[in-house]
C-alpha positions as CSV (number, residue, x, y, z in Angstrom):
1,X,149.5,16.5,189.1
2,X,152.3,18.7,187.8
3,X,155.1,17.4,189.4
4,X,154.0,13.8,189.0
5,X,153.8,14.8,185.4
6,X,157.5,16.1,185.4
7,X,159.0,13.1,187.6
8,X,157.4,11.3,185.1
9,X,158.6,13.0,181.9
10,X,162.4,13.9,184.0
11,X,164.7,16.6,182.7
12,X,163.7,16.2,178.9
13,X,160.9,18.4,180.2
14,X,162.9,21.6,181.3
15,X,161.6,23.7,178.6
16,X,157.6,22.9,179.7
17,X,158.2,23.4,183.5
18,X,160.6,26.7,183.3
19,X,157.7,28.1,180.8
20,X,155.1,27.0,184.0
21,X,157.2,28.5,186.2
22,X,157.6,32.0,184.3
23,X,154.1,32.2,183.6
24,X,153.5,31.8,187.7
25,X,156.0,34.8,188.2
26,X,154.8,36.7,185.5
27,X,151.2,36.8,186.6
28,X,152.1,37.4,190.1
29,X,154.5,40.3,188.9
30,X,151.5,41.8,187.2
31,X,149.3,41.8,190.7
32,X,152.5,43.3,192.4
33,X,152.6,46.0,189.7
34,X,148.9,46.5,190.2
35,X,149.3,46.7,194.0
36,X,151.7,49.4,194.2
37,X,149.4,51.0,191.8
38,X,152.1,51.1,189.3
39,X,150.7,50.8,185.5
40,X,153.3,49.0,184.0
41,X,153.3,45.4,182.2
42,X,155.9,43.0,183.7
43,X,158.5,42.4,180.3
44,X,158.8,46.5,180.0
45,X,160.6,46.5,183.7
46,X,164.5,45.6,181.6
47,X,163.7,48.6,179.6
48,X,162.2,51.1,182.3
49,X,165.1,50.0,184.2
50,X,167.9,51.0,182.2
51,X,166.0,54.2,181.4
52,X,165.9,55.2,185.0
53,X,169.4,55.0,185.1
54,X,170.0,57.3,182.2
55,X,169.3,58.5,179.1
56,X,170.0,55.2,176.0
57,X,169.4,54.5,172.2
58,X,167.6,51.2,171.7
59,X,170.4,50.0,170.7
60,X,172.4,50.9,173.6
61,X,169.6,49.3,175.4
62,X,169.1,46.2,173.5
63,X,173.1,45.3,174.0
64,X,172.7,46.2,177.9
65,X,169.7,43.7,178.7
66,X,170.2,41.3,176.2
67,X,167.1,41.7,174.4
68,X,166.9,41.8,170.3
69,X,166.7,45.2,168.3
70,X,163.0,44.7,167.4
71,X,161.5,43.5,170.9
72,X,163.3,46.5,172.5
73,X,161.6,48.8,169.7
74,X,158.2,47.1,170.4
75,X,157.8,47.6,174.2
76,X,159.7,51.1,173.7
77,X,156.4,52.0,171.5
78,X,153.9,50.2,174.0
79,X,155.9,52.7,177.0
80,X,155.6,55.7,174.6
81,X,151.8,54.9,173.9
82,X,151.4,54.9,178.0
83,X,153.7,57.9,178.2
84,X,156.5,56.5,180.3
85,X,159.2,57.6,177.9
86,X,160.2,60.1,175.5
87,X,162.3,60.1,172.7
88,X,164.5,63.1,171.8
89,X,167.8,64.1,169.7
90,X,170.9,63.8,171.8
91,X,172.3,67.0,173.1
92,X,175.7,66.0,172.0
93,X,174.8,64.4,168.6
94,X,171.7,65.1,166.9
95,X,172.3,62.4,164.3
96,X,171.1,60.2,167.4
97,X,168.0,59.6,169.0
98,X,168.0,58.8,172.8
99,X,165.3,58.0,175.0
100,X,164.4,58.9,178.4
101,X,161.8,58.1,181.4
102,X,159.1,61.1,180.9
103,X,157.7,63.1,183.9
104,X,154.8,60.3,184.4
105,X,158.0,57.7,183.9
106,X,159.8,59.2,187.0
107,X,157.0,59.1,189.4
108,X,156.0,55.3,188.5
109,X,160.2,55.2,189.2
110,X,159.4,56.7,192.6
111,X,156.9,54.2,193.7
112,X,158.6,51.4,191.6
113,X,161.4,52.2,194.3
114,X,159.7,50.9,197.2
115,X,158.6,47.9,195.0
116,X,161.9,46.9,194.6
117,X,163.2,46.6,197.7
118,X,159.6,44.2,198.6
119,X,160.3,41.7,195.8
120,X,164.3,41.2,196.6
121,X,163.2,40.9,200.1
122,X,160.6,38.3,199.2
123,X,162.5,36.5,197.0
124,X,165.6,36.4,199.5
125,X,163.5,34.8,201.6
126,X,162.4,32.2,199.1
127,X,166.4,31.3,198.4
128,X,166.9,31.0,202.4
129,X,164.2,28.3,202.7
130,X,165.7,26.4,199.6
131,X,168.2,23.9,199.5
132,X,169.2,25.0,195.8
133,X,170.1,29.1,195.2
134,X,167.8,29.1,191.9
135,X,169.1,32.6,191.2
136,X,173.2,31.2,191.1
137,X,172.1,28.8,189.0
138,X,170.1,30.3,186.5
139,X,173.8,32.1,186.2
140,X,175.6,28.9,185.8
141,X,172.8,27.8,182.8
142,X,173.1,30.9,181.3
143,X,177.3,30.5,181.0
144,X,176.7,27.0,179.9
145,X,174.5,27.7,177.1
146,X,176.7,30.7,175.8
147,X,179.3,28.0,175.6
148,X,177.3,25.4,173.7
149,X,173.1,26.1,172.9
150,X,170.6,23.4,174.1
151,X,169.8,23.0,170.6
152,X,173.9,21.7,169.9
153,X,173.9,19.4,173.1
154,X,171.2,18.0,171.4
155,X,172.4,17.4,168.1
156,X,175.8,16.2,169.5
157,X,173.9,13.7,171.6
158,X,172.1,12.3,168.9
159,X,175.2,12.2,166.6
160,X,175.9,10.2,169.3
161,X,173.0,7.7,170.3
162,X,173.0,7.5,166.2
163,X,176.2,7.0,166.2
164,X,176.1,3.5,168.1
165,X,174.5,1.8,165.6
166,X,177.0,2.5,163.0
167,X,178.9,-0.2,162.0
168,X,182.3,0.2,159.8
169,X,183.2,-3.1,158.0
170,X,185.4,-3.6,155.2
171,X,185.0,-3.8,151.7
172,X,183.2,-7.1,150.2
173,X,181.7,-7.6,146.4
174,X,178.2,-7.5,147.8
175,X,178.6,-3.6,148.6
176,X,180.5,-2.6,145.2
177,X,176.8,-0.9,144.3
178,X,176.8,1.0,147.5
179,X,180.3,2.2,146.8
180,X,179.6,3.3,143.2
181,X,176.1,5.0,143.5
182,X,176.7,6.4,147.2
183,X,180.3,8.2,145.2
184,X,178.5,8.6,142.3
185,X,175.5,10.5,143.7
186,X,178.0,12.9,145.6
187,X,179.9,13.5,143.2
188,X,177.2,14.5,140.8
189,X,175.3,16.8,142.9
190,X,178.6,19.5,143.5
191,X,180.5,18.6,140.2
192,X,180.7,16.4,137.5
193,X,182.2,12.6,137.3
194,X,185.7,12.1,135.6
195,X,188.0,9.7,134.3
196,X,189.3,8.7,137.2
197,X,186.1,8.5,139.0
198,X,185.0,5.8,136.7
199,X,187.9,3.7,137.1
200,X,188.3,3.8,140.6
201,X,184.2,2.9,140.6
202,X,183.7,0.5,138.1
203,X,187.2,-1.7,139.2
204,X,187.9,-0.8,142.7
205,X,189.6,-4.0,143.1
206,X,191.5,-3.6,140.1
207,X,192.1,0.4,140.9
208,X,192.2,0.2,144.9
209,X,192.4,-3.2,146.6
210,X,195.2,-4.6,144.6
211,X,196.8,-1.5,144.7
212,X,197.5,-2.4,148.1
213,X,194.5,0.1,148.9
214,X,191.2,-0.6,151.4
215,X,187.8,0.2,150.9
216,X,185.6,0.6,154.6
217,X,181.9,0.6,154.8
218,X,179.6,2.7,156.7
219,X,176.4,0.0,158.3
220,X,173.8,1.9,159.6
221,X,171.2,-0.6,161.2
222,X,172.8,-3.2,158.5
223,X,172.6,-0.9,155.4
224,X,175.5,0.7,153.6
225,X,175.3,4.1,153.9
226,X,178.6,5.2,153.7
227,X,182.0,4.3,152.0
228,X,185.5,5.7,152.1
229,X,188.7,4.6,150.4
230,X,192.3,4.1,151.4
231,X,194.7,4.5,148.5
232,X,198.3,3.6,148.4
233,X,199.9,6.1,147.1
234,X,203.6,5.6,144.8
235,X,204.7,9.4,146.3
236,X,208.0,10.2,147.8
237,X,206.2,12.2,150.4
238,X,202.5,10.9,151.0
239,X,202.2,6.8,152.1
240,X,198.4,7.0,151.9
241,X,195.5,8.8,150.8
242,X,192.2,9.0,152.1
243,X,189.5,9.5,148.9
244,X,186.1,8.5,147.3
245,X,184.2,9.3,150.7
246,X,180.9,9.8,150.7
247,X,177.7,9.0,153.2
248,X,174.3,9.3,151.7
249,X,171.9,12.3,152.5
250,X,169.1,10.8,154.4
251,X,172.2,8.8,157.2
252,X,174.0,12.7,157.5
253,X,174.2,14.2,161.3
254,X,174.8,10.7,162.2
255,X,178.4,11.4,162.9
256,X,179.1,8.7,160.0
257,X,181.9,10.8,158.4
258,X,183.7,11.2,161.6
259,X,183.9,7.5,162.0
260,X,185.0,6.6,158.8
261,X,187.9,9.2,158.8
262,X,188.9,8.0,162.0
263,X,188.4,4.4,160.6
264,X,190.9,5.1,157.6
265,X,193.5,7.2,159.2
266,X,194.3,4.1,161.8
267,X,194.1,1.9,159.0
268,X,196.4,3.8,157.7
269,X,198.6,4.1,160.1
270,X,198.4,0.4,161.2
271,X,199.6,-0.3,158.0
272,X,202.9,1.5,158.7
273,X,201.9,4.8,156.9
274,X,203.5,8.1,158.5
275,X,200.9,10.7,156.7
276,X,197.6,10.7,154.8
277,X,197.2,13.0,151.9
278,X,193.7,14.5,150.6
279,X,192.0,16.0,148.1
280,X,188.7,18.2,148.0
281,X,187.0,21.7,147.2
282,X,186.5,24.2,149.7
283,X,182.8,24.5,148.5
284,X,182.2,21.8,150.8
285,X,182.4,23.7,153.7
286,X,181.2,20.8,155.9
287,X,183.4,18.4,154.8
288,X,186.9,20.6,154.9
289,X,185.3,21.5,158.6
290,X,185.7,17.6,159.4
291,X,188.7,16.8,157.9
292,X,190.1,19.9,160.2
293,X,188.9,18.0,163.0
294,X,190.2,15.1,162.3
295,X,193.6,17.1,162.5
296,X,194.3,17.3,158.5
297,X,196.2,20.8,157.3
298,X,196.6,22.3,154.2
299,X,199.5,21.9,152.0
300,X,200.2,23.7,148.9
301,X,202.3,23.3,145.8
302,X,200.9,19.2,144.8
303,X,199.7,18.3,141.6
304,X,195.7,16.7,141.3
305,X,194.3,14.8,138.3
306,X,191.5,16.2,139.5
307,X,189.4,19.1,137.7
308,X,187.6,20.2,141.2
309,X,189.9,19.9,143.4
310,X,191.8,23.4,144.9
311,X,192.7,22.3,147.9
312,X,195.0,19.4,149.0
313,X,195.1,18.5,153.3
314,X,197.5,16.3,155.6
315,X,197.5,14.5,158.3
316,X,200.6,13.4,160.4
317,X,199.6,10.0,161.6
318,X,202.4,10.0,164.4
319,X,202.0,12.8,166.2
């Protein structure tokens, strides 16, 4: 019943069948305990470990098994109660407290000994009569999540999926609502609107468009949630500059930021343009993280009608 359960369900069902599968070990650890006569439950054995290989603070010990602060504190206290270990001032430095295996702790070492060598020999003989070495890959898991978490490959792959139903059209009369409230609403929530907010707004095909300026829309499933503008800029330095982008709060983590930089920088640069200027506030931590990745750097020394902005970015759109 289990496995048809997980051939049905597939890989989206790791987390339910490694959780089946440590509960199986962990009960059968706890008989093995039991018949060596060893009174010991199975999530101390990191702990007692370490300890019978020295004297350690719980620090020392939490950083050598990978374990947090607090649960090493908690089973050291449940080995204490069962007087396994003692805890004493360091010879050296009596500022510290260390811990080590008590006299009861060394003889359930001795036995644990011959325990040992039954459970690598058992479980060696499990990995011989497997066509996948479970223990190498638990390794290779393990390096692969310190690189990037479940919970990331996740996100990034519905950014993704979410992603694909974004559309990215250009500007028409029947989203000059989107484009005001979806700007407006940003820009109220972190600062305040300005002068030039309003006229860019309220006439952004007086202001942008026949400027020789482009305004892209963000579709999600047919509804404008995001907008970003192109501006041509009248600057010795700068051809274009990317502004007024903003994606509504209930369409974020759909990647829809990303796309419409993207979308506006080749724009840009189909147009002929060399670099693309910008301006923002490095409040928005979020957005000055995407504008990195979309290869902008910061320049210093530019002068900004705006009130909020303190920091001005560029991207080289022939590199």
């Amino acid at each position: 019943m289990e496995n048809s359960f997980f051939n049905s369900v597939g890989k989206a069902g790791i987390g339910s069948r490694l959780r089946m599968l440590q509960e199986k070990i962990t009960d059968d650890a706890a008989n093995i305990y039991r018949m060596f006569g060893i009174d010991m439950q199975p999530k101390w054995f990191p702990v007692f470990y370490t300890l019978s290989q020295g004297n350690f603070t719980i620090t020392e010990i939490a950083q050598h098994i990978g374990h947090s602060h607090p649960s090493v504190s908690k089973i050291v206290s449940e080995m204490v109660k069962k007087g396994l270990v003692t805890e004493g001032k360091d010879a050296n430095d009596g500022r510290r407290n260390v811990l080590s295996l008590s006299g009861k702790g060394k003889q359930v070492n001795e036995k644990l000994q011959y325990q040992l060598v039954d459970v690598k020999n058992a479980v060696e003989s499990i990995l011989d009569n497997t066509r996948h070495n479970l223990w190498e890959a638990i390794g290779e898991w393990e390096f692969m999540l310190e690189q990037k978490s479940l919970l990331k490959r996740v996100q990034d792959e519905k950014k993704l999926r979410e992603s694909r139903d974004v559309t990215i059209v250009p500007f028409e009369e029947q989203y000059s609502k989107a484009f005001r409230e979806l700007n407006v609403e940003w820009i109220s929530t972190y600062f305040k609107m300005e002068e030039k907010d309003y006229q860019s707004l309220d006439h952004p095909q007086e202001y942008i468009l026949n400027k020789g300026g482009e305004i892209l829309i963000a579709l999600y499933k047919g509804e404008p949630v995001g907008v970003c503008a192109l501006l041509k800029m009248d600057d010795p330095e700068y051809d274009y500059e990317l502004a007024k982008m903003a994606v509504s709060p209930k369409a974020h983590g759909k990647g829809i930021g990303w796309l419409l930089g993207k979308a506006i920088a080749e724009r840009a640069k189909a147009r002929g343009g060399n670099t693309l200027y910008l301006e923002s506030n490095t409040m928005l931590k979020q957005a000055i993280s995407l504008y990195q990745k979309l290869g902008f750097k910061k320049v210093v020394g530019r002068f900004t009608p705006y009130e909020r902005c303190n920091i001005q970015m560029e991207l080289q759109l022939n590199n």
